[in-house]
C-alpha positions in Angstrom: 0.0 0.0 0.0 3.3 2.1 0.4 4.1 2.4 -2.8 0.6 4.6 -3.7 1.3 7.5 -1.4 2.0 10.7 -2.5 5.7 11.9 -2.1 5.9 15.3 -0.3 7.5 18.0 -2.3 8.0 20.3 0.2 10.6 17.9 1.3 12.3 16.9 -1.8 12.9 20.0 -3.0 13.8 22.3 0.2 14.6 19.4 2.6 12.5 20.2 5.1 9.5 18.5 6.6 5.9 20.4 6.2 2.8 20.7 8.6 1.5 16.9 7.1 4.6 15.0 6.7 4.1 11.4 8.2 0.2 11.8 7.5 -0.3 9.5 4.7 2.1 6.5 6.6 0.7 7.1 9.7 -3.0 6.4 8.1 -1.6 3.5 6.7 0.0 2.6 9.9 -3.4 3.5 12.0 -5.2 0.9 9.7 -2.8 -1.6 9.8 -3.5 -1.6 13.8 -0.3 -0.3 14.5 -1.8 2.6 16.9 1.6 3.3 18.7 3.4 4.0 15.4 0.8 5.7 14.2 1.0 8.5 16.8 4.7 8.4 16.7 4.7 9.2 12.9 2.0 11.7 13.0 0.7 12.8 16.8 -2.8 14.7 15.2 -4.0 11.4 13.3 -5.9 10.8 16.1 -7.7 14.2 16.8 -7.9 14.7 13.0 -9.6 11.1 12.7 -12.0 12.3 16.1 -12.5 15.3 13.7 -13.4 13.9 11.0 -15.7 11.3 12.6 -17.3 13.6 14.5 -18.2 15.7 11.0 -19.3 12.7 9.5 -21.8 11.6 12.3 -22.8 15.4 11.8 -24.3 15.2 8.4 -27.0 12.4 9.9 -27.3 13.2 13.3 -27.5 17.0 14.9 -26.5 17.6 18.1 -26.8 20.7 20.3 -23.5 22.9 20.1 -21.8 21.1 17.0 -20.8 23.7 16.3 -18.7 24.8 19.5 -17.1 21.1 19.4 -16.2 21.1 15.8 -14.4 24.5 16.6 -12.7 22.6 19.3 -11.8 19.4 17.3 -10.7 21.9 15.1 -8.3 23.7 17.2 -7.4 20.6 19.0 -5.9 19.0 15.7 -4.4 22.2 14.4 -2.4 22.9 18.2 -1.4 19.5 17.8 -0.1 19.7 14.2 1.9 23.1 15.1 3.1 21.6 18.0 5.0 18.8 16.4 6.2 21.0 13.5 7.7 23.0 16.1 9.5 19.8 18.0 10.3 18.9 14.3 11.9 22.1 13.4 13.7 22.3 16.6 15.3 18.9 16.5 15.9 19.5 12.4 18.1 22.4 13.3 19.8 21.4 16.2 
């Protein structure tokens, strides 16, 4: 299934890492039950998946203040995205 993910370009042509690198393997990883790996690869698959289930359940079923915990989800995964660029970037250029 490796062999059908997209390379990332940011990479290959500056070197560095972006906001998603380790996104596509750790899905892969996440399916392949591999949940430790998973968040080792990529730390926001699993508020991003909680994000995108959540929005899913949505479209059938309405609840009360969707839209305060979407806002939240949404926060939550994009904290935890910036967060590990940041411990990325900081062990990249140390």
């Amino acid at each position: 299934m490796e062999e059908f993910l997209l390379p990332c370009l940011n990479k290959q042509f500056f070197g560095l890492e972006c906001y998603g690198c380790g996104g596509q393997r750790a899905m892969v990883l996440l399916f392949e039950g591999n949940f430790i790996d998973a968040f080792k690869m990529f730390p926001a698959i699993y508020p991003l998946a909680i994000l995108l289930f959540f929005v899913l359940i949505n479209i059938f079923i309405k609840f009360k203040f969707d839209f305060s915990i979407k806002i939240g989800l949404i926060i939550l995964t994009a904290g935890t995205i910036l967060f590990n660029y940041l411990i990325k970037m900081f062990y990249f250029f140390n």
